[in-house]
C-alpha beads as a LAMMPS data file, in Angstrom:
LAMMPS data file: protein, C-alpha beads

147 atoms
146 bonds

1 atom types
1 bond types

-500.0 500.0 xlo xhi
-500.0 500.0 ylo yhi
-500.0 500.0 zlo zhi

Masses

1 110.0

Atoms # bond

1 1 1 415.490 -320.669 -77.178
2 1 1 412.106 -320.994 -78.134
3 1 1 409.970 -317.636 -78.025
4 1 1 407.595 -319.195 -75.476
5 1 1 410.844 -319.595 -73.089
6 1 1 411.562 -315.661 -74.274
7 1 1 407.834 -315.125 -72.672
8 1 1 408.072 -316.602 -69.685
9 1 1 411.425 -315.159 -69.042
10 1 1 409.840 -311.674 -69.498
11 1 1 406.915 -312.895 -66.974
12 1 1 409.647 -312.877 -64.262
13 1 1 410.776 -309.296 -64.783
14 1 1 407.298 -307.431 -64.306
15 1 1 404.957 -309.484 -62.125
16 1 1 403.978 -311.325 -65.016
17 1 1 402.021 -308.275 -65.979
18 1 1 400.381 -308.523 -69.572
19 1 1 398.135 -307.162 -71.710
20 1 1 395.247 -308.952 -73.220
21 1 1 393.200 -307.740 -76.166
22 1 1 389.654 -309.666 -77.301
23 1 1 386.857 -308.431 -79.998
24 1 1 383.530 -306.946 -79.071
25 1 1 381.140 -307.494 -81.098
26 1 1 380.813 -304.480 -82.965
27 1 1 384.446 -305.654 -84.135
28 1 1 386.472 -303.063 -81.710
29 1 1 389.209 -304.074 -79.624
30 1 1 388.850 -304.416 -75.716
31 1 1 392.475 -304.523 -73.634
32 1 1 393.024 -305.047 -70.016
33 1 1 395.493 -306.059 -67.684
34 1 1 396.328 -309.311 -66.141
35 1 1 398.964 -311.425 -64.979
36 1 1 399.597 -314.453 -67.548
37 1 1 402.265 -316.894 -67.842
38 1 1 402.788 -319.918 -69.982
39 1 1 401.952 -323.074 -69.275
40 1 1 404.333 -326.267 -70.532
41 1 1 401.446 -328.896 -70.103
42 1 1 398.470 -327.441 -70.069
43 1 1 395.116 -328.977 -71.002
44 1 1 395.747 -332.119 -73.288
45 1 1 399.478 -331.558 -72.418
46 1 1 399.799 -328.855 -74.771
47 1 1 401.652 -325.275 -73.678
48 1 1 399.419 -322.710 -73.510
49 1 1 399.941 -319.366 -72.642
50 1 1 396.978 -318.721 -69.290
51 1 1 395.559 -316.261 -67.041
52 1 1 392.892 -315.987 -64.808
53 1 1 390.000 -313.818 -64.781
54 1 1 386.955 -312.984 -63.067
55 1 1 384.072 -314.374 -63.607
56 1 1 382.036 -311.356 -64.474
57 1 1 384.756 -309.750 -66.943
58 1 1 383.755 -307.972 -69.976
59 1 1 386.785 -310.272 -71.323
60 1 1 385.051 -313.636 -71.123
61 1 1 381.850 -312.198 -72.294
62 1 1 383.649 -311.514 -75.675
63 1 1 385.976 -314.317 -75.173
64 1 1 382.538 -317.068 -74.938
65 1 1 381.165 -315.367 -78.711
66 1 1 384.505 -314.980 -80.441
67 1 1 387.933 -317.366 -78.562
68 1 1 390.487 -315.731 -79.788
69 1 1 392.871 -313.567 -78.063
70 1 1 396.307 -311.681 -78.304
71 1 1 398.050 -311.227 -74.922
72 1 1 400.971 -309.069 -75.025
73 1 1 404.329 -309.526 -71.810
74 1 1 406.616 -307.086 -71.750
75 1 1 409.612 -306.077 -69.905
76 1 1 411.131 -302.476 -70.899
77 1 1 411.520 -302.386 -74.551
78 1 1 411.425 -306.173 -74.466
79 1 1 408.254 -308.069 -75.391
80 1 1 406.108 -310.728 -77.181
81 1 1 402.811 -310.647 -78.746
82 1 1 400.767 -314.188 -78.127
83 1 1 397.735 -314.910 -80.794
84 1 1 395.062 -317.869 -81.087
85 1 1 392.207 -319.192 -80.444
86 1 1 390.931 -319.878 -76.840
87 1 1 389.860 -322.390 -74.018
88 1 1 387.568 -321.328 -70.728
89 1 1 387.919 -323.608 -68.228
90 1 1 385.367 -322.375 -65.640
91 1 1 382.294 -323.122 -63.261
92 1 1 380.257 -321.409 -66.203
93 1 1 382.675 -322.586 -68.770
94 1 1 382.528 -326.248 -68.262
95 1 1 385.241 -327.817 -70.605
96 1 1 385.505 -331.819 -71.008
97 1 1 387.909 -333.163 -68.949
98 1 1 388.070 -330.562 -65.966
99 1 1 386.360 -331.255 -62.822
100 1 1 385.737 -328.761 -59.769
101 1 1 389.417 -330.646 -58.611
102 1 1 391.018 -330.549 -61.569
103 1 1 389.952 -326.777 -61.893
104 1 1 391.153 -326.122 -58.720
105 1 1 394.357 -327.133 -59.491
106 1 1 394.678 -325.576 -62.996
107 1 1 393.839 -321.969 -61.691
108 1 1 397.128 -322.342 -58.845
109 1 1 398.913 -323.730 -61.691
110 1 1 398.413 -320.453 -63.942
111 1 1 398.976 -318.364 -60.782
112 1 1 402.423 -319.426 -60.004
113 1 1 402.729 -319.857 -63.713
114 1 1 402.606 -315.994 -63.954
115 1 1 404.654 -315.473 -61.195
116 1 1 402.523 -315.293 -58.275
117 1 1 402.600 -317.222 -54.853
118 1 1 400.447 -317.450 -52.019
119 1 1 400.982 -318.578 -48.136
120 1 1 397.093 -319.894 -48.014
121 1 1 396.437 -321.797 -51.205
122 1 1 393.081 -322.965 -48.892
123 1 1 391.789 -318.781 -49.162
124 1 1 392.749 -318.524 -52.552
125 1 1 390.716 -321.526 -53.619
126 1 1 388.274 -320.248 -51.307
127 1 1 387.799 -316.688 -53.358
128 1 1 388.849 -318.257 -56.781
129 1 1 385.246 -319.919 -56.437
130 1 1 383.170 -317.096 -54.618
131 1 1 384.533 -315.101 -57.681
132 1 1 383.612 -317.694 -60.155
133 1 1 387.530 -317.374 -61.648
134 1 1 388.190 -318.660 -65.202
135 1 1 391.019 -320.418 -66.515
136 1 1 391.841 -318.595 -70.020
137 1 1 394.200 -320.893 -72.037
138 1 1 395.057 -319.480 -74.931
139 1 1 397.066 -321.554 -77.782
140 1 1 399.609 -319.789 -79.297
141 1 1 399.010 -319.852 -83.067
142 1 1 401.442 -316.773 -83.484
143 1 1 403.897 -315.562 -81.531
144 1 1 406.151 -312.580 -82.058
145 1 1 408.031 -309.570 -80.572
146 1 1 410.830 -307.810 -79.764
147 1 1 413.015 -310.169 -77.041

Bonds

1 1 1 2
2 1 2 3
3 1 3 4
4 1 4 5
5 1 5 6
6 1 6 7
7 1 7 8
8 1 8 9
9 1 9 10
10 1 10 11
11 1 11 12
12 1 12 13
13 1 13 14
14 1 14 15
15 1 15 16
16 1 16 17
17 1 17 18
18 1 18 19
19 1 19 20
20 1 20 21
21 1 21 22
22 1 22 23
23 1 23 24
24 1 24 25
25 1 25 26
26 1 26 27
27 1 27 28
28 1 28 29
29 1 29 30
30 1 30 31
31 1 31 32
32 1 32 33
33 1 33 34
34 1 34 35
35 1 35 36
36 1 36 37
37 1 37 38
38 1 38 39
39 1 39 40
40 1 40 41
41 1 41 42
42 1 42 43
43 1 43 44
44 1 44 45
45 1 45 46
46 1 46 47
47 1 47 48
48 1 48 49
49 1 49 50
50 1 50 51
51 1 51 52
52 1 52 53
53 1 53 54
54 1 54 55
55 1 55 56
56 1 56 57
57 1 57 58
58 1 58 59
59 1 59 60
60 1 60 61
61 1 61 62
62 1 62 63
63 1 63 64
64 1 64 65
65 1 65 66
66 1 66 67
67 1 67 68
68 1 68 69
69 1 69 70
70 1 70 71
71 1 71 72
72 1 72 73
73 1 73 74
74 1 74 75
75 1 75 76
76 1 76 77
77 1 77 78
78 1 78 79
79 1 79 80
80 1 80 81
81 1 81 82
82 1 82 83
83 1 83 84
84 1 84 85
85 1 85 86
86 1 86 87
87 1 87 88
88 1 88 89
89 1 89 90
90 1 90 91
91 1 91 92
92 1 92 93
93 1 93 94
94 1 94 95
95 1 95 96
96 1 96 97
97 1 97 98
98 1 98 99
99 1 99 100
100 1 100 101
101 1 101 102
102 1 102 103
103 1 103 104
104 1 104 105
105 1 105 106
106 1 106 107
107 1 107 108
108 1 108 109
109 1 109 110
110 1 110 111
111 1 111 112
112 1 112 113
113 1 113 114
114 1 114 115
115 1 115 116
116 1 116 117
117 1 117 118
118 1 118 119
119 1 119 120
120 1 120 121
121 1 121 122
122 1 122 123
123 1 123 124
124 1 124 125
125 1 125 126
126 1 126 127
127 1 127 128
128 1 128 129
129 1 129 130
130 1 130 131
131 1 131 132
132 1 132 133
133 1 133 134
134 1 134 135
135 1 135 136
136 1 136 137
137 1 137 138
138 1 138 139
139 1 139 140
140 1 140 141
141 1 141 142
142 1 142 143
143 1 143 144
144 1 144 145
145 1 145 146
146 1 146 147
C-alpha cells in the first residue's frame, strides 16, 4: 500500500484534520489547521494531496511568494508528513486550465476528498465564492511518517 493510500486512510479517522506548514518571508515557519485529503486525479490527472483555504489566509500570502508546503495527517500516534511544491487554483489564483466551473467542481472535490459532505452543495458554492476559497494542490515530492 502506497503511503498516499496510508494518508488518506488516516484522513478518515480525524475529520481529515491536518496540519499545514508554509515559509514567511523572513524564513520562519507558519502552521495552521485544515482539513486536506488526497486527490487521485487531480489537476493534469496527477494525485495531489489538497485543501481549501480562505481567500484572505496568511497561508496563501506565503504560499503565492514561495509554493511549497508540508502538510502533516495524523491519527493517534499514526501519521504522514506530505512535502512539495504547490498549485493555487483560485479566483485570484487563476491557473491554466480551470474555469469558474471547473473550480467549482475542484473545491467539492477536495471537500469530500478530506472527508467532508454537505446536504446543499448550491450554499457551499455559494460561500466558497463570497469567501474567495482556494484550491491548494500540493504535489507530493516527499512523503513520510509513522503509519
Amino acid at each position: 500500500m502506497s503511503s498516499l493510500e496510508n494518508l488518506s486512510r488516516l484522513v478518515s479517522l480525524d475529520h481529515g484534520l491536518a496540519v499545514v506548514s508554509t515559509a514567511r518571508s523572513d524564513g520562519t515557519i507558519l502552521s495552521s489547521v485544515v482539513n486536506a485529503g488526497v486527490l487521485d486525479h487531480a489537476l493534469g490527472g496527477e494525485t495531489a494531496v489538497a485543501f481549501v483555504s480562505a481567500g484572505n489566509a496568511a497561508r496563501l500570502r506565503h504560499l503565492r511568494v514561495r509554493p511549497r508546503a508540508t502538510v502533516v495527517v495524523r491519527a493517534g500516534w499514526r501519521w504522514i508528513a506530505v512535502e512539495g511544491p504547490v498549485r493555487l487554483a483560485g479566483p485570484d489564483d487563476p491557473l491554466d486550465g480551470v474555469d469558474a466551473d471547473s473550480l467549482r467542481i475542484l473545491l467539492r472535490d477536495i471537500f469530500v476528498a478530506a472527508g467532508g459532505s454537505h446536504d446543499d452543495w448550491d450554499e457551499y458554492d455559494r460561500v466558497m465564492a463570497s469567501e474567495r476559497r482556494v484550491a491548494v494542490l500540493i504535489e507530493p515530492a516527499r512523503v513520510y511518517g509513522n503509519s
